[in-house]
C-alpha positions in Angstrom: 16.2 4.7 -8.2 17.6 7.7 -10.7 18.5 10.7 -8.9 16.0 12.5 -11.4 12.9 10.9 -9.8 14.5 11.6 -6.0 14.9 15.4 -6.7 11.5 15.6 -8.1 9.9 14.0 -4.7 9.4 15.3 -1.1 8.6 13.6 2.3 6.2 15.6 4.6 5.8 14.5 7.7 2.9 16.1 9.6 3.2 17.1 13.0 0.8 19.5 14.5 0.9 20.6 18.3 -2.5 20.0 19.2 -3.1 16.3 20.1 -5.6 16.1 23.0 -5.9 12.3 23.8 -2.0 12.1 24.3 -0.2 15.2 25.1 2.5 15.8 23.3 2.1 12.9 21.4 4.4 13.7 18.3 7.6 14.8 20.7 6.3 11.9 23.5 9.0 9.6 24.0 8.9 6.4 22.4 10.6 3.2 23.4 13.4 5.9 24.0 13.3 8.6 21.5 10.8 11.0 20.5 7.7 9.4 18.5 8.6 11.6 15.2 12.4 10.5 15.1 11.1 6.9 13.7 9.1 8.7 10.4 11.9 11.1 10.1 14.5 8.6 9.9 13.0 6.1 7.7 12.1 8.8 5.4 15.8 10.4 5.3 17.3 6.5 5.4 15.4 5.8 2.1 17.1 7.7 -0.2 13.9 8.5 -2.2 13.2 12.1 -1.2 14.9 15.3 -2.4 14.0 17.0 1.4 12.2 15.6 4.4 10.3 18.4 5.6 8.4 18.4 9.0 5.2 20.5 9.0 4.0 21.5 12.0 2.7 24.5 14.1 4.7 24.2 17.3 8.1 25.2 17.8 8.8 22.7 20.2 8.2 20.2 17.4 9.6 21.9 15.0 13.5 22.0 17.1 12.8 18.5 17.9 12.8 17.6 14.1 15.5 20.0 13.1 17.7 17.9 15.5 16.5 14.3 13.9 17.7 15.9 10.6 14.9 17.4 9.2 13.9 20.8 7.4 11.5 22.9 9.3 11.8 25.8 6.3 8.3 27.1 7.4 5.7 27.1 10.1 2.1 25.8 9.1 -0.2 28.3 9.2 -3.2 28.9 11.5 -5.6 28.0 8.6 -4.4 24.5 8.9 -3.5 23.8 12.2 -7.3 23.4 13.6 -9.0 20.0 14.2 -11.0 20.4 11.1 -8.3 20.5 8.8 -7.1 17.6 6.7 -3.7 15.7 6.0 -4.7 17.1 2.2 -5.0 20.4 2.8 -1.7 20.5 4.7 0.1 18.8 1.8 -1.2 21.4 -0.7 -0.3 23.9 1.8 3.8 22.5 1.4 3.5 22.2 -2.1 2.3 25.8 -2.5 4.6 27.2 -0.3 7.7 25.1 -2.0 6.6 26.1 -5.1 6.2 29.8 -4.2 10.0 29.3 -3.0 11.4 27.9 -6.5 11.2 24.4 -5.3 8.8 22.6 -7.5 7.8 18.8 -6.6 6.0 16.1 -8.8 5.6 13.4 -6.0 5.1 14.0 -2.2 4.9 11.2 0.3 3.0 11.7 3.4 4.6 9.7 6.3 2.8 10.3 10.0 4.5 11.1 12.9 3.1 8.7 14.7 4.3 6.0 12.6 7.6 3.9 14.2 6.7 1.1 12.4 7.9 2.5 8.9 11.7 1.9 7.8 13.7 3.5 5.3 13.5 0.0 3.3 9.9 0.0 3.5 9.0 3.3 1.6 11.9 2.4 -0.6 10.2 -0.8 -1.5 6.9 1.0 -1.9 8.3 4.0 -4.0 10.0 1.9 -6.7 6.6 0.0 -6.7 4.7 2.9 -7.0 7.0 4.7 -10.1 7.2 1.4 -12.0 3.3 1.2 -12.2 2.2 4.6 -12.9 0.3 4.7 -10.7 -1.2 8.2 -9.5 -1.0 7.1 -5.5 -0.2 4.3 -3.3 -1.4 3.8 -0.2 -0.4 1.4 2.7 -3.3 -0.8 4.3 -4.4 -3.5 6.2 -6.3 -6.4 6.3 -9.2 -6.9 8.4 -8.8 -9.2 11.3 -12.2 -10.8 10.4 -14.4 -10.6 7.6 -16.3 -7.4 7.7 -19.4 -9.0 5.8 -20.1 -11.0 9.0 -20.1 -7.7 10.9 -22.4 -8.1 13.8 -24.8 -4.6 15.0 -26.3 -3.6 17.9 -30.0 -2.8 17.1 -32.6 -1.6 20.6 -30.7 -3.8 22.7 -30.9 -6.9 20.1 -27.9 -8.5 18.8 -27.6 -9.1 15.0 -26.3 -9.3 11.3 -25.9 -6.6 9.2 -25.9 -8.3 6.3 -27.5 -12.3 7.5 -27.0 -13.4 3.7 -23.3 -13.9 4.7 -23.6 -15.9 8.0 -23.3 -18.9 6.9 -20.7 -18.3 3.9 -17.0 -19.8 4.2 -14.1 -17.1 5.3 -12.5 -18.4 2.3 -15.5 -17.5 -0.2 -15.4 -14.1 0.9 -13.6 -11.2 -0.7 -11.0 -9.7 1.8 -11.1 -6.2 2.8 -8.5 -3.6 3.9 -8.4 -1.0 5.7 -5.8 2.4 5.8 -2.5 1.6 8.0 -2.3 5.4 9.2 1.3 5.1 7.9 2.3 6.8 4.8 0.6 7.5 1.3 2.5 9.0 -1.8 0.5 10.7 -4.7 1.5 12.7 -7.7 1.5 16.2 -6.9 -0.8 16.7 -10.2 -3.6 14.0 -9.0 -3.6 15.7 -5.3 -4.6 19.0 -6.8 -7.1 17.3 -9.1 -8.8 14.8 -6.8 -8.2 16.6 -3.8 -7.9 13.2 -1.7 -5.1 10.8 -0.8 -7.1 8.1 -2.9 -7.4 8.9 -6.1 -9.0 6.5 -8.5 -6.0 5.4 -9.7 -4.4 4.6 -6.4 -2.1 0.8 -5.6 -2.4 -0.6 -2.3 0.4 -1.6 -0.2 -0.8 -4.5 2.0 1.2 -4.4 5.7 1.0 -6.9 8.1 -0.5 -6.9 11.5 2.0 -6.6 13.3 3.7 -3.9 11.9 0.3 -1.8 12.1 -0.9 0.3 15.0 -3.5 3.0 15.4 -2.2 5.7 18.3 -5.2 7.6 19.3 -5.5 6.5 23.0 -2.7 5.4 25.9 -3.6 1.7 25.5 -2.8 2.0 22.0 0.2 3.9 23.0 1.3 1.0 25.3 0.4 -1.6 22.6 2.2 -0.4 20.4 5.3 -0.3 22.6 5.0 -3.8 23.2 4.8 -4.4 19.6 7.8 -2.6 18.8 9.8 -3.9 21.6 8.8 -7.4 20.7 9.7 -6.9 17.0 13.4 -5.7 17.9 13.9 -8.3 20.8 14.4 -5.6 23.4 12.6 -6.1 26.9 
């Protein structure tokens, strides 16, 4: 990767304070460390990004980053800190704010806090696969565990189809379908701006496997994924 495409690219990782479901949940310890330490050290161990900057609205969160080794340079503001706001509006908020700052980026990757499963290789894999297509984005997804055109709905109490035509096709006759990993995505600070989503038109998927891929919105998926981590790096 040339160091002229590194200095033109920031991570943001976004952390704000106000998870309900699970306390705490960015700063919650994690098979032994805080959950944000994983995103923040794959994104420094990739050697793609000019700054990993942590984005939050708590200053608990933001002295836990700062000691993982990221740059806190700014708090989010109260506009973008409510449950309504969106991952895009918080990345245009950094961008603005860098730029305002002299610090102008042309790429920004979005990693989650909540994200363990990421490594620095990983988002150095998908970077160099994202610059060498030209692509304007390039999201990481998943497939479906079972093909979505079979998908069964709950009608006045009755069991049935949504789409019947499809019951009797083959698995293998039907067209596979993804959905978004909740890891990372990366986007051209110019398409962001313009399309105002994380999936612009032009956008390359970058297809995860199962068991690398965990939604945490609830304690069971807290424990799951636990399990899953532990499992994948042989620790009991």
């Amino acid at each position: 990767m040339s160091d002229e495409n590194m200095q033109k690219t920031i991570a943001v990782i976004t952390a704000r304070g106000g998870s309900k479901r699970i306390p705490r949940k960015n700063i919650k310890e994690f098979a032994g460390r805080p959950m944000i330490a994983y995103a923040i050290e794959a994104a420094l161990s990739s050697g793609c990004f000019a700054d990993v900057l942590v984005s939050t609205d708590d200053g608990e969160i933001a002295e836990v980053s700062r000691s993982c080794g990221a740059s806190v340079p700014f708090m989010r503001s109260a506009a973008t800190s409510d449950d309504y706001s969106t991952t895009e509006d918080v990345l245009r908020e950094v961008l603005e704010t860098c730029r305002a700052r002299g610090e102008d980026y042309d790429r920004v990757c979005c990693v989650y806090p909540t994200a363990p499963f990421v490594t620095g290789d990983l988002l150095a894999e998908a970077y160099e696969k994202w610059v060498a297509s030209g692509a304007d984005a390039l999201v990481s997804v998943v497939a479906y565990g079972h093909p979505v055109q079979r998908l069964l709905v709950i009608d006045e109490d009755r069991l049935h189809f949504k789409w019947p035509e499809n019951r009797m096709k083959r698995t293998q006759d039907l067209q596979p379908c993804y959905h978004d990993a909740g890891q990372f995505y990366m986007i051209r600070t110019e398409a962001l701006f313009r399309e105002k989503t994380l999936f612009p038109a032009d956008t390359l998927p970058l297809v995860l496997p199962e068991t690398r891929v965990q939604d945490i919105d609830t304690p069971e998926d807290w424990e799951l994924a636990e399990l899953k981590y532990r499992f994948l790096h042989g620790e009991k």
